[in-house]
LOBA-255600 format. One record per atom (N, C-alpha, C, O): x, y, z; atom name. Coordinates in steps of 0.1 Angstrom, whole numbers. Example, Ala and Ser with C-alpha at 12.3 -4.5 7.8 and 13.67 -1.06 7.14 Angstrom:
% residues 2
[node [132 -57 78] 'N']
[node [123 -45 78] 'CA']
[node [132 -33 78] 'C']
[node [142 -33 85] 'O']
[node [128 -22 71] 'N']
[node [137 -11 71] 'CA']
[node [129 0 79] 'C']
[node [134 11 80] 'O']
% end
This chain:
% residues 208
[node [-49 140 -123] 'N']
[node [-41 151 -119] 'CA']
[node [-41 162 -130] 'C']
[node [-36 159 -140] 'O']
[node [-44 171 -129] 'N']
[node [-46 185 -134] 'CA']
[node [-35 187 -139] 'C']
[node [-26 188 -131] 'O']
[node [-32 189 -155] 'N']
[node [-19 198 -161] 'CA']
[node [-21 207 -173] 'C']
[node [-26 204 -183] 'O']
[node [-17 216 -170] 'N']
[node [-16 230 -186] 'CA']
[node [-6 223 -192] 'C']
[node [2 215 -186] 'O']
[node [-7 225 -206] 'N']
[node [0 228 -214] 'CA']
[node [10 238 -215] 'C']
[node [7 250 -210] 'O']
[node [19 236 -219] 'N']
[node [31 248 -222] 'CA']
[node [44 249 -238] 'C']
[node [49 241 -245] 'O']
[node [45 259 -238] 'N']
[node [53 260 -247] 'CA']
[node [68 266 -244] 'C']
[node [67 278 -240] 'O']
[node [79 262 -245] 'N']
[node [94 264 -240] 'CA']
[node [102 255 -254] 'C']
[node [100 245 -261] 'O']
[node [114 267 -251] 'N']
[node [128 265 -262] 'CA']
[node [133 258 -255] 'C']
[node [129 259 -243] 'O']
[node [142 250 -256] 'N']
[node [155 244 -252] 'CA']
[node [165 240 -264] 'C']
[node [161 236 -275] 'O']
[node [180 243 -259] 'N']
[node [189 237 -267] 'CA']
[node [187 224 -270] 'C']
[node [185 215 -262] 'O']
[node [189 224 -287] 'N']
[node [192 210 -290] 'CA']
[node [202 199 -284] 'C']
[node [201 187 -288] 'O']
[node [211 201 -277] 'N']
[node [223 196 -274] 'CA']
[node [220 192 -257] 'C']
[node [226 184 -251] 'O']
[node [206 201 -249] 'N']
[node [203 197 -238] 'CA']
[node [189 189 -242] 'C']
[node [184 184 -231] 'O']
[node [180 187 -253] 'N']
[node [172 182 -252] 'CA']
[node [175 163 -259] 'C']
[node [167 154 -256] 'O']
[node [185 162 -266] 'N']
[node [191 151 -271] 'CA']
[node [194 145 -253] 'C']
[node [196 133 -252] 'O']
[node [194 151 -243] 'N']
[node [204 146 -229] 'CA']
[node [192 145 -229] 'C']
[node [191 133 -230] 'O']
[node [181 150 -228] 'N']
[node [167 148 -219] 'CA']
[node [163 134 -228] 'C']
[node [160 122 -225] 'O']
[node [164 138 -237] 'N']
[node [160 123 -246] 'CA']
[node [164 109 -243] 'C']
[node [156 99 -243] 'O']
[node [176 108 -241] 'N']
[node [182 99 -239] 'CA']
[node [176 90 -221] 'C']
[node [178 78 -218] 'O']
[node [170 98 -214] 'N']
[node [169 93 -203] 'CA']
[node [154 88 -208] 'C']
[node [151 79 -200] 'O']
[node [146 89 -215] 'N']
[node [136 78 -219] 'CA']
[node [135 67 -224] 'C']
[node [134 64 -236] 'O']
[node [135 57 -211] 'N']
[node [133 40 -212] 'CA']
[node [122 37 -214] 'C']
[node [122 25 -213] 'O']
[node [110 41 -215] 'N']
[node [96 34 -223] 'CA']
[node [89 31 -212] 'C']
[node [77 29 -214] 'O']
[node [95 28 -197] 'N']
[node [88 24 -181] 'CA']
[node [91 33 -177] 'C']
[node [84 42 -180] 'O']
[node [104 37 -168] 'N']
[node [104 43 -161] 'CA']
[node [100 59 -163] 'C']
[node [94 66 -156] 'O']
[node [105 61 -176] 'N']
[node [103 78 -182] 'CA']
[node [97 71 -196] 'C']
[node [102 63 -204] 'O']
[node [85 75 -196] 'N']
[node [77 73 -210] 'CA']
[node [75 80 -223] 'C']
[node [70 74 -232] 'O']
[node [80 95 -224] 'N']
[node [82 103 -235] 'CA']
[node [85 116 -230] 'C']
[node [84 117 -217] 'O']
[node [89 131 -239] 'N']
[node [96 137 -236] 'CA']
[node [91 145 -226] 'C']
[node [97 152 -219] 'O']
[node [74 142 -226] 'N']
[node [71 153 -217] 'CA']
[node [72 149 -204] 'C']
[node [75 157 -195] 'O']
[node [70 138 -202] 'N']
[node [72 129 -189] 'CA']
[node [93 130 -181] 'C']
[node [97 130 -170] 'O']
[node [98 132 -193] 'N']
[node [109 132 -190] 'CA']
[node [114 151 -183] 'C']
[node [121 154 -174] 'O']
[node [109 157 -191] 'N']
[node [110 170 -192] 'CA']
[node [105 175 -177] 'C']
[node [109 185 -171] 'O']
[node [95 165 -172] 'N']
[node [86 164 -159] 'CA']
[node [95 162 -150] 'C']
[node [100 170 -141] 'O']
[node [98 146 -151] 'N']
[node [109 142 -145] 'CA']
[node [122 154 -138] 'C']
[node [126 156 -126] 'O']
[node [125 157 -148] 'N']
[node [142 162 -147] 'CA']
[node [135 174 -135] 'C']
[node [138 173 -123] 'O']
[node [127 183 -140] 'N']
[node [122 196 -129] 'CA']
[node [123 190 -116] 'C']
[node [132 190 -108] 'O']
[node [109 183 -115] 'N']
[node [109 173 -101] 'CA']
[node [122 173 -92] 'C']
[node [122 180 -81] 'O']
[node [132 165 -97] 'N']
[node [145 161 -94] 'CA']
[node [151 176 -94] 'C']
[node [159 177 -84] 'O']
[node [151 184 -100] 'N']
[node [157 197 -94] 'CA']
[node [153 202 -83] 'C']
[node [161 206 -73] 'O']
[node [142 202 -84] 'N']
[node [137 209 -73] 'CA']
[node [135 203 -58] 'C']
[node [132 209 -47] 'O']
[node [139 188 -60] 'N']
[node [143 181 -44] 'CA']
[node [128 177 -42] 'C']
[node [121 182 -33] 'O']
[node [122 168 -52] 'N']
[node [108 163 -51] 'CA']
[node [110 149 -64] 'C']
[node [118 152 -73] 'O']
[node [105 139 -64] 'N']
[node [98 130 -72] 'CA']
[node [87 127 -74] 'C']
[node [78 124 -66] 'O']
[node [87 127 -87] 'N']
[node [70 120 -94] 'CA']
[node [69 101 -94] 'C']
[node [59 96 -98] 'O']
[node [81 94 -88] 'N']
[node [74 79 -85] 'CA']
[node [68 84 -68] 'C']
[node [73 89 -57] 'O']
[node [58 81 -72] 'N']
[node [49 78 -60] 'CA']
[node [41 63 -61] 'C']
[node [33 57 -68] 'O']
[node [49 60 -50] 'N']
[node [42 43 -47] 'CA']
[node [32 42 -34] 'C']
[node [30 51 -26] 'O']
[node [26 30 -34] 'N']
[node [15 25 -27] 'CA']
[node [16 15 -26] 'C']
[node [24 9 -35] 'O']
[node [10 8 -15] 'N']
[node [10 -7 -7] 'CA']
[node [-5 -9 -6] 'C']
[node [-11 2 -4] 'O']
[node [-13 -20 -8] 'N']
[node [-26 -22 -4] 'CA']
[node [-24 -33 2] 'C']
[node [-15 -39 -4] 'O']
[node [-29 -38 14] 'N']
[node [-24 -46 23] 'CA']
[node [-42 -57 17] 'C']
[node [-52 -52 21] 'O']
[node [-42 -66 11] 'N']
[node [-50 -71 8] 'CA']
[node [-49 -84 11] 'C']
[node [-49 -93 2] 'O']
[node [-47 -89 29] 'N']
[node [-47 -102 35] 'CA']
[node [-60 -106 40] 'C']
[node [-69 -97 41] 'O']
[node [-61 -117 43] 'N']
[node [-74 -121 54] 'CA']
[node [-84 -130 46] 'C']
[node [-80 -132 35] 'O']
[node [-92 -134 48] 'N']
[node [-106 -140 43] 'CA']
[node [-114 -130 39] 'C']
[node [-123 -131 30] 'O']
[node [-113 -120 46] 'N']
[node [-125 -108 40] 'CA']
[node [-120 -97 30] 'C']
[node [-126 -88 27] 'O']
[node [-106 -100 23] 'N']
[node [-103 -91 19] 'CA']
[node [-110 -91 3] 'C']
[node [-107 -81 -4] 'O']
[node [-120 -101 -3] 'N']
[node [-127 -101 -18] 'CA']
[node [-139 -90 -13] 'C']
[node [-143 -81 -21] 'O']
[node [-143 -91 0] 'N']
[node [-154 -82 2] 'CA']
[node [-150 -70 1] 'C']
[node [-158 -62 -5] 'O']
[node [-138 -65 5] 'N']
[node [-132 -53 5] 'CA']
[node [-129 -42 -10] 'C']
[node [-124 -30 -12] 'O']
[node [-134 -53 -20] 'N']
[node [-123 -47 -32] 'CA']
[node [-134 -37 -36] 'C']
[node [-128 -28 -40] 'O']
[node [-147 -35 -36] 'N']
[node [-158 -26 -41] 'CA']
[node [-145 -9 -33] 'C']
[node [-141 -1 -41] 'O']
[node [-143 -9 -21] 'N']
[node [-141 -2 -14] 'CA']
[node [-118 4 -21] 'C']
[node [-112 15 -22] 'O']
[node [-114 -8 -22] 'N']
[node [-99 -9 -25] 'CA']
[node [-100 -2 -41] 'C']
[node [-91 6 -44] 'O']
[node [-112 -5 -51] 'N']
[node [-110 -2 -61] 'CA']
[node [-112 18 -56] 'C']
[node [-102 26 -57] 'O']
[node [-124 21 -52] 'N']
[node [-123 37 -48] 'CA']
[node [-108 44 -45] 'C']
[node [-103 53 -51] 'O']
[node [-104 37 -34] 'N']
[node [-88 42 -30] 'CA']
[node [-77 41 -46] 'C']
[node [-68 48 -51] 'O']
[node [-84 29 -51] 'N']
[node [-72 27 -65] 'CA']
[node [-74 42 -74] 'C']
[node [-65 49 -79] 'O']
[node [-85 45 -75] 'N']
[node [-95 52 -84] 'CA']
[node [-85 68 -78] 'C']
[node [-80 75 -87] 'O']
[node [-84 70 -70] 'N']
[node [-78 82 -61] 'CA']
[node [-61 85 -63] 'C']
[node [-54 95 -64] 'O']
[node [-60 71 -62] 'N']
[node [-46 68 -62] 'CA']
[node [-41 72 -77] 'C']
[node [-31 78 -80] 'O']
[node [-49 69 -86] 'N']
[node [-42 73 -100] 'CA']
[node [-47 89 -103] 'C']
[node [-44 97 -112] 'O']
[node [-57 90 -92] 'N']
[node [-56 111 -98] 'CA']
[node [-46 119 -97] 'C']
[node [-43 128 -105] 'O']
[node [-38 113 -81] 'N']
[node [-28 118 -75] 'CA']
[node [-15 114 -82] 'C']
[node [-4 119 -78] 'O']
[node [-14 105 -94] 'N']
[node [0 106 -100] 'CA']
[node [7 93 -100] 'C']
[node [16 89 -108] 'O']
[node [-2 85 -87] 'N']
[node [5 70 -86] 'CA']
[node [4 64 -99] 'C']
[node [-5 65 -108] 'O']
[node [14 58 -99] 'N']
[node [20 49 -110] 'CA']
[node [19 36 -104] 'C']
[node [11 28 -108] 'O']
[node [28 34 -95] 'N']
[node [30 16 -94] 'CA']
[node [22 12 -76] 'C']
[node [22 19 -66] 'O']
[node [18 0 -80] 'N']
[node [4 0 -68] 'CA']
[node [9 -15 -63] 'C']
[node [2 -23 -69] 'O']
[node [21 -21 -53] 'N']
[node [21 -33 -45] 'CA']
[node [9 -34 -37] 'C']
[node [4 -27 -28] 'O']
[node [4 -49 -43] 'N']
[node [-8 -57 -38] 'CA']
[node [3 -67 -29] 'C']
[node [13 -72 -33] 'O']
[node [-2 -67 -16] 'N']
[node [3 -77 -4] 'CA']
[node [-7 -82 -4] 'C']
[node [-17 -76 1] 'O']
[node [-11 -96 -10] 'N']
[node [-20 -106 -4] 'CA']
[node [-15 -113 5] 'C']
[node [-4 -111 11] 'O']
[node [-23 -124 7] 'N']
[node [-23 -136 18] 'CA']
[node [-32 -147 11] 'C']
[node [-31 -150 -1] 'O']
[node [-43 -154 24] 'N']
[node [-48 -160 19] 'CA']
[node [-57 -157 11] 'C']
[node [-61 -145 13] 'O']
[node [-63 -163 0] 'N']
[node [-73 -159 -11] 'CA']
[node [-64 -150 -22] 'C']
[node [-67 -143 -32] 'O']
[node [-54 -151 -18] 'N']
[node [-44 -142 -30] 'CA']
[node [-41 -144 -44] 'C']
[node [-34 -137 -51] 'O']
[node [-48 -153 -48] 'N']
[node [-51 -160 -64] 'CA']
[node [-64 -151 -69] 'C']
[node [-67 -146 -79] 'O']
[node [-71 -153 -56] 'N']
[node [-90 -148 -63] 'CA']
[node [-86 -135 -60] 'C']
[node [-91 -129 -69] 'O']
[node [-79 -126 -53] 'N']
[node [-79 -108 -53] 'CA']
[node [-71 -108 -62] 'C']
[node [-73 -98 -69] 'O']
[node [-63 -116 -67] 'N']
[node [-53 -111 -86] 'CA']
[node [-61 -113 -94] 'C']
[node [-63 -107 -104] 'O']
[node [-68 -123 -91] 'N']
[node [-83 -125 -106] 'CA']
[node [-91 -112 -108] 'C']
[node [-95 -107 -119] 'O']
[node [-92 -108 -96] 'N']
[node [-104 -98 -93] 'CA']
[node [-98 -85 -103] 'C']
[node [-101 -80 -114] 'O']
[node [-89 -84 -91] 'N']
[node [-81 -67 -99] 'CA']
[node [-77 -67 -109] 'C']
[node [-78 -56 -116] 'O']
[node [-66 -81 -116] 'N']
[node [-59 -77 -125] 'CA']
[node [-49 -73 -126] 'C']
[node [-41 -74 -116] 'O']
[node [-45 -66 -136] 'N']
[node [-26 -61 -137] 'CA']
[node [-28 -47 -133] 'C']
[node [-17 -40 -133] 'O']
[node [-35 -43 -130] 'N']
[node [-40 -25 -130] 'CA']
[node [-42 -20 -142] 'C']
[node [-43 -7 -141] 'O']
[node [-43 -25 -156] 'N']
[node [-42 -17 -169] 'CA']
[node [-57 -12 -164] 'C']
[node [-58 0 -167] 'O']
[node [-65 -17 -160] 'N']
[node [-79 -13 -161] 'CA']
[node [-84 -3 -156] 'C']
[node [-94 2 -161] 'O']
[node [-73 1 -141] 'N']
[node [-72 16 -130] 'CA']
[node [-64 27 -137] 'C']
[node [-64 39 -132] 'O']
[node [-57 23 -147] 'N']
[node [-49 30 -148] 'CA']
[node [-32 29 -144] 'C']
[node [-23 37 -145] 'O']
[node [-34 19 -140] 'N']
[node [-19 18 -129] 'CA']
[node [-12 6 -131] 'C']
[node [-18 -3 -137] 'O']
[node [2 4 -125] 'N']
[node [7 -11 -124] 'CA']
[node [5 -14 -113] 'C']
[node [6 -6 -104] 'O']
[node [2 -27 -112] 'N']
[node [1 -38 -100] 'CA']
[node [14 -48 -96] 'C']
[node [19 -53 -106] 'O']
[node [17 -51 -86] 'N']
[node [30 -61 -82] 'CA']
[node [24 -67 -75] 'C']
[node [22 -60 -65] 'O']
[node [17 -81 -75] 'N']
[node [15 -87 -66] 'CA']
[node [25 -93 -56] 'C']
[node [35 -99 -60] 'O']
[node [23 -92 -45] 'N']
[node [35 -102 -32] 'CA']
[node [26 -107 -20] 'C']
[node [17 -101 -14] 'O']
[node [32 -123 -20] 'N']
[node [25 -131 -11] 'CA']
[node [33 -136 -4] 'C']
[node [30 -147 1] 'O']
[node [48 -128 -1] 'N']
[node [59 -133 9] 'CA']
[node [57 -130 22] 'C']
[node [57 -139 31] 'O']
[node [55 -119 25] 'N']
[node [58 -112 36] 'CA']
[node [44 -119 51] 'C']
[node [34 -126 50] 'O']
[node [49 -117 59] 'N']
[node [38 -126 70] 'CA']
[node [36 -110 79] 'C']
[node [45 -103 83] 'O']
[node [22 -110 79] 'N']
[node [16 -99 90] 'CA']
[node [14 -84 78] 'C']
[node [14 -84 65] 'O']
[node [12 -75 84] 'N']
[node [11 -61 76] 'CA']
[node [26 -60 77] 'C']
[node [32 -57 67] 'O']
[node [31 -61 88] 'N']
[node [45 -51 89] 'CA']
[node [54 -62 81] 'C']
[node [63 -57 75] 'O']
[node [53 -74 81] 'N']
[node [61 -83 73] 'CA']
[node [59 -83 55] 'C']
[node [68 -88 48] 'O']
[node [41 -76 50] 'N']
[node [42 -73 36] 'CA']
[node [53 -62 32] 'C']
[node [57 -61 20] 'O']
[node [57 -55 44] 'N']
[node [65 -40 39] 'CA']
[node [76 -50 40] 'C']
[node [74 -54 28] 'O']
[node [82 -54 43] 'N']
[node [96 -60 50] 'CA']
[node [106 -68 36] 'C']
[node [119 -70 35] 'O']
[node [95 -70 28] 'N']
[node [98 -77 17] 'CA']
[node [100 -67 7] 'C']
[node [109 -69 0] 'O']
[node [94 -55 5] 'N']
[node [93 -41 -4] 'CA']
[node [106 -35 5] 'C']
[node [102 -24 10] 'O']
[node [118 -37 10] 'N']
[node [124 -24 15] 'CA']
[node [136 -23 2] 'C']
[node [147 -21 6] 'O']
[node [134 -25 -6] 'N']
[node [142 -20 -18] 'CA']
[node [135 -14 -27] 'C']
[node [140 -8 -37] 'O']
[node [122 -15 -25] 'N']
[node [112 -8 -33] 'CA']
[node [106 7 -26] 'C']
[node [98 16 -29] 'O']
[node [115 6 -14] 'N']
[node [105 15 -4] 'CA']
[node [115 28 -5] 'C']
[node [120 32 5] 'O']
[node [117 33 -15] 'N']
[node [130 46 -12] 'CA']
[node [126 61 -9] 'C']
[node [133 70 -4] 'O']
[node [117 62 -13] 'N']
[node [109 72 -12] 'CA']
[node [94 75 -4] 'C']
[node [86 66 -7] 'O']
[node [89 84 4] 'N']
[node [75 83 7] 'CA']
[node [64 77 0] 'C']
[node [61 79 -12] 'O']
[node [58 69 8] 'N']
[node [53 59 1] 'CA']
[node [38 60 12] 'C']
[node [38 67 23] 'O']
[node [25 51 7] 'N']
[node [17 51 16] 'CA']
[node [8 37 12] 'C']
[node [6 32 1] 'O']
[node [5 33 28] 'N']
[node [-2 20 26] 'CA']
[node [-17 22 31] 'C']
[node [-20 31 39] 'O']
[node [-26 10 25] 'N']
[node [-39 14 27] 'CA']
[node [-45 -4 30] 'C']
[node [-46 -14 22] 'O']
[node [-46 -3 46] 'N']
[node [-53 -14 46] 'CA']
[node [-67 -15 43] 'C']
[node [-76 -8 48] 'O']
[node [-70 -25 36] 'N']
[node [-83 -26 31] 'CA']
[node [-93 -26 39] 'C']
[node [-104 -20 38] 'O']
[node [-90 -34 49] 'N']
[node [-103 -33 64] 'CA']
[node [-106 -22 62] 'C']
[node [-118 -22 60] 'O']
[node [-103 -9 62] 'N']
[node [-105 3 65] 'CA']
[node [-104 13 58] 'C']
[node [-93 17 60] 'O']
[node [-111 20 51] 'N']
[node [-110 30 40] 'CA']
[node [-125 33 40] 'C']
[node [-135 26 42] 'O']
[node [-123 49 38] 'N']
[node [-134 58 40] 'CA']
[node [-134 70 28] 'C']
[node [-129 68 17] 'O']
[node [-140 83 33] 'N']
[node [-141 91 15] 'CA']
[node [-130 99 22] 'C']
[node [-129 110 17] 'O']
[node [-122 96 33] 'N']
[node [-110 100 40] 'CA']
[node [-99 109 25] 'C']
[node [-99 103 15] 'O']
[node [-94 117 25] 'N']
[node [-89 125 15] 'CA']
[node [-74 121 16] 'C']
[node [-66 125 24] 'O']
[node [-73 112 5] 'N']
[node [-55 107 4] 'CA']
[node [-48 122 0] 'C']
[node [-37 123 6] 'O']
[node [-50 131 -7] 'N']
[node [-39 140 -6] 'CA']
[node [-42 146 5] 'C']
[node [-32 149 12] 'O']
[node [-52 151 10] 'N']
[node [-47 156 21] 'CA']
[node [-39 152 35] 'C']
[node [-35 160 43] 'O']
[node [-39 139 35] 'N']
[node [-32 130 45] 'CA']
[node [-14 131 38] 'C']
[node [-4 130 46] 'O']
[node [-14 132 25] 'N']
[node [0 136 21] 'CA']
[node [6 148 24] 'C']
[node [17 150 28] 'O']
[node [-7 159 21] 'N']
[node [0 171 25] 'CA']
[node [6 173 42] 'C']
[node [17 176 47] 'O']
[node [-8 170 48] 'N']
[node [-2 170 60] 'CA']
[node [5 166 66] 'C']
[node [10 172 75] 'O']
[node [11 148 60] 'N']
[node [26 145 67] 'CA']
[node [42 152 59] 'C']
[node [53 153 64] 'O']
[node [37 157 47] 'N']
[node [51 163 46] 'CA']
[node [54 179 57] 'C']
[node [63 186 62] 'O']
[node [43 179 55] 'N']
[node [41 196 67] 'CA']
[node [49 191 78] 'C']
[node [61 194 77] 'O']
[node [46 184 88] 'N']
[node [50 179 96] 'CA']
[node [59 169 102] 'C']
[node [61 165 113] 'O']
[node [67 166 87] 'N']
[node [77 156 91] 'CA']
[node [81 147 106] 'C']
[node [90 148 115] 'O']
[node [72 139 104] 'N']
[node [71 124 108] 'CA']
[node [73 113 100] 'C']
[node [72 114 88] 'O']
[node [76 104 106] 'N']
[node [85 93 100] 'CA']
[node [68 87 98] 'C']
[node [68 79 89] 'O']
[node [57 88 105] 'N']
[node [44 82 98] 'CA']
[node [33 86 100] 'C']
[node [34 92 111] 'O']
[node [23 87 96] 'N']
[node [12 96 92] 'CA']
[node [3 84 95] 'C']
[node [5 74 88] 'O']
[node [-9 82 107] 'N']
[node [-18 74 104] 'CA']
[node [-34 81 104] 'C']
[node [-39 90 111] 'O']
[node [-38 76 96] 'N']
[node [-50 81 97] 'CA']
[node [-59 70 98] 'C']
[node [-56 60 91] 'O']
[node [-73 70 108] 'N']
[node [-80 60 113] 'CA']
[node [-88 66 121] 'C']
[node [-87 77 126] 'O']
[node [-100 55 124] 'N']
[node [-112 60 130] 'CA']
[node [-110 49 143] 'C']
[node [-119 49 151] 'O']
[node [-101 41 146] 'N']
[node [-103 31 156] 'CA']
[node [-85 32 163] 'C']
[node [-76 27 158] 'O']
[node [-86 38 176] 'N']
[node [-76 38 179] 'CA']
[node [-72 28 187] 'C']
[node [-62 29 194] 'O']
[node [-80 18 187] 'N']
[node [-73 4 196] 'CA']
[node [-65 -2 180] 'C']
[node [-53 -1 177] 'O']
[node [-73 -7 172] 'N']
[node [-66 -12 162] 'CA']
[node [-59 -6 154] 'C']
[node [-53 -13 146] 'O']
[node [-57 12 152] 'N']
[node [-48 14 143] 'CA']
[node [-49 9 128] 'C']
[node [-40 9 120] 'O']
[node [-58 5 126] 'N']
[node [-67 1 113] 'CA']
[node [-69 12 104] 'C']
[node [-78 19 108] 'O']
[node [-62 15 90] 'N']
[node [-65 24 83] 'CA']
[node [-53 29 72] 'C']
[node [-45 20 67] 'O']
[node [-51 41 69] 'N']
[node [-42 47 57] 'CA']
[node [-29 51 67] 'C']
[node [-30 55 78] 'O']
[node [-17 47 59] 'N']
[node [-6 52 67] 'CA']
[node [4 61 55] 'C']
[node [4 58 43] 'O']
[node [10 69 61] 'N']
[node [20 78 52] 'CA']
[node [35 77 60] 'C']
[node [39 82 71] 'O']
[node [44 66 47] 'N']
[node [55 64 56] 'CA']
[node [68 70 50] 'C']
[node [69 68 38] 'O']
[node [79 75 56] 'N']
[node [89 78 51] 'CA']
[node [102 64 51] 'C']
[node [103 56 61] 'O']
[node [109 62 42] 'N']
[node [116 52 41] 'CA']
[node [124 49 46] 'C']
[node [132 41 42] 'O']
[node [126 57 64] 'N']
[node [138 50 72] 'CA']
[node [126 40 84] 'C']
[node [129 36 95] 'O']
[node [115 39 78] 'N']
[node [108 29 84] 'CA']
[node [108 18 82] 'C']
[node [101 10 88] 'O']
[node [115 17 75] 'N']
[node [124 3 71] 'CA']
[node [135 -4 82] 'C']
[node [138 -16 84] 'O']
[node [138 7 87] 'N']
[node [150 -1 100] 'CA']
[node [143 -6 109] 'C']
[node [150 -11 119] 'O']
[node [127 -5 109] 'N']
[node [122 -9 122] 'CA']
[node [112 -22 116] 'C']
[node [104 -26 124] 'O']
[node [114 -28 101] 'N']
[node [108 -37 100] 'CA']
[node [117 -54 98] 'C']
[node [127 -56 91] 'O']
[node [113 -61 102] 'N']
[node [121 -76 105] 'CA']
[node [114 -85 98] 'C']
[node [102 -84 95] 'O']
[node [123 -99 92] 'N']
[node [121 -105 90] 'CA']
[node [112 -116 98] 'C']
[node [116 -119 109] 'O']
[node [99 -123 95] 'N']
[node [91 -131 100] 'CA']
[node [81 -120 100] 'C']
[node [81 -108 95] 'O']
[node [70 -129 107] 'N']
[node [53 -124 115] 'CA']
[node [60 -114 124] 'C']
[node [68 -115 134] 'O']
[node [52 -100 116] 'N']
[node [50 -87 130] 'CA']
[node [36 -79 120] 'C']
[node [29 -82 111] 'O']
[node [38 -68 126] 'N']
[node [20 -66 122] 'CA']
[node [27 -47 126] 'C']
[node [35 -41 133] 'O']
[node [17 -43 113] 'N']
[node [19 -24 118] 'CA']
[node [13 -17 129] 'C']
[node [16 -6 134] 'O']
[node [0 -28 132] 'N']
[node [-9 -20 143] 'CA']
[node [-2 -25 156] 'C']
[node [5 -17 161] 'O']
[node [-1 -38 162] 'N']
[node [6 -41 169] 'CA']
[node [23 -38 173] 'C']
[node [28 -34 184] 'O']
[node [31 -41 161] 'N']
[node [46 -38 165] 'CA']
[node [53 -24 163] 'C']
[node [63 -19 169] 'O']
[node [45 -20 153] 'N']
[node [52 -10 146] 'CA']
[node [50 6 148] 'C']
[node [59 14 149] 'O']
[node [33 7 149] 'N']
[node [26 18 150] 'CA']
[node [28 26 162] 'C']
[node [31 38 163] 'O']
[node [26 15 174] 'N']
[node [26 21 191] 'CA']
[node [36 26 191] 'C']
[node [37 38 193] 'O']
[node [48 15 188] 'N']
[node [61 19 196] 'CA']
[node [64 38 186] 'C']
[node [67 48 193] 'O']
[node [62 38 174] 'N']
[node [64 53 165] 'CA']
[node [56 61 175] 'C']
[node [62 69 182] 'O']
[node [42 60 176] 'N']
[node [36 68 186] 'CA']
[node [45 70 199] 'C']
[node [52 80 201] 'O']
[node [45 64 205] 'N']
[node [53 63 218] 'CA']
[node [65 70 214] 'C']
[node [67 79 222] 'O']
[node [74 70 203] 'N']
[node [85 73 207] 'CA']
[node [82 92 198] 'C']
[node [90 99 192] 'O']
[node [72 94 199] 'N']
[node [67 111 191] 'CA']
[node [74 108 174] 'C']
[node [81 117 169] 'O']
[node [70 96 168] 'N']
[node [74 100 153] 'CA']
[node [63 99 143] 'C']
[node [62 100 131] 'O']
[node [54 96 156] 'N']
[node [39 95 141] 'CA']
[node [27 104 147] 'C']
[node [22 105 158] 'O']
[node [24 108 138] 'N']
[node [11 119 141] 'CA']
[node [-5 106 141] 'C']
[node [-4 98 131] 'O']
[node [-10 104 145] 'N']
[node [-26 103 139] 'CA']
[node [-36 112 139] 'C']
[node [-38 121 147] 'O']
[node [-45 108 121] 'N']
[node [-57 117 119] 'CA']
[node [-64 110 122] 'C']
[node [-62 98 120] 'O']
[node [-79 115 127] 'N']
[node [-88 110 127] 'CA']
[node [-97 107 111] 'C']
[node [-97 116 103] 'O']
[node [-102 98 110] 'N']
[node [-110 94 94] 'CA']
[node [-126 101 98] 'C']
[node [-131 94 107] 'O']
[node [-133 110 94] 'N']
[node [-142 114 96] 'CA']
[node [-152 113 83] 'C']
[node [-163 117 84] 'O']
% end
């Protein structure tokens, strides 16, 4: 992510306040903090989270393709990257790692049952716009521009996909999508996605 340098005064008496909000994770030093505080004025945040939905038997084949999206994911600013495995969920943590290597943090979770059941377990993690990328499906599809265009348009979800029977692909979700997710086996293409379509709260792009 592209940043100038700058130079600016501040009172000592408001910079000791800026200081103090640096915990070493969540705000990492002054400039990050100084970042922080604007953001939050201006009715925007810099945690931006991600979901990689990394279930199935084929999902080790997938990581040549998962690492590209990771690779994107940290130009754009992401910080923390939930891994939803399933089965084979030992060999995709071997594979990937903690994220030190992308750039990023990794959370692995092997609670949740289905796609829409990996979110179901993250809804305390989920407070802000957030976007998930199922591994089946990822292309040179442009993740910011799939962000810009769902905040333009405010929809509760953003899918982008080349297969409109399965709904297979990148999704951009706002966090009252959480009231529509349950405990047990349910799935985003099946339970989740139609009914948002149907009820006019989700746009789809096409992945070209």
């Amino acid at each position: 992510m592209e940043r100038e340098r700058v130079t600016i005064s501040i009172k000592k008496i408001i910079l000791d306040k800026i200081d103090r909000t640096i915990d070493g994770a969540n705000v990492r030093n002054r400039s990050h903090a100084i970042e922080s505080l604007i953001l939050k004025g201006l009715g925007t945040s810099d945690t931006r989270t991600a979901v990689v939905l990394m279930g199935g038997d084929d999902a080790l084949k997938s990581i040549p393709n998962v690492e590209q999206a990771l690779s994107e994911l940290k130009d754009l600013g992401f910080e923390t990257v939930h891994i939803a495995t399933g089965f084979l969920g030992e060999k995709v943590q071997e594979k990937l790692g903690d994220g030190s290597k992308y750039g990023l943090k990794f959370v692995y979770n092997d609670k949740g049952e289905g796609s829409a059941g990996a979110l179901a377990v993250l809804k305390k993690e989920l407070k802000n716009t957030f976007i998930v990328i199922n591994h089946h499906q990822f292309s040179d599809f442009k993740i910011d521009e799939l962000l810009n265009f769902h905040k333009k348009h405010h929809f509760v979800a953003t899918i982008a996909t080349n297969n409109l029977d399965t709904l297979q692909g990148i999704y951009v979700f706002e966090p009252e999508i959480s009231n529509r997710l349950t405990k047990g086996f349910s799935m985003l293409e099946d339970d989740i996605l139609p009914k948002l379509i149907k009820d006019g709260k989700a746009a789809v792009c096409p992945m070209i």
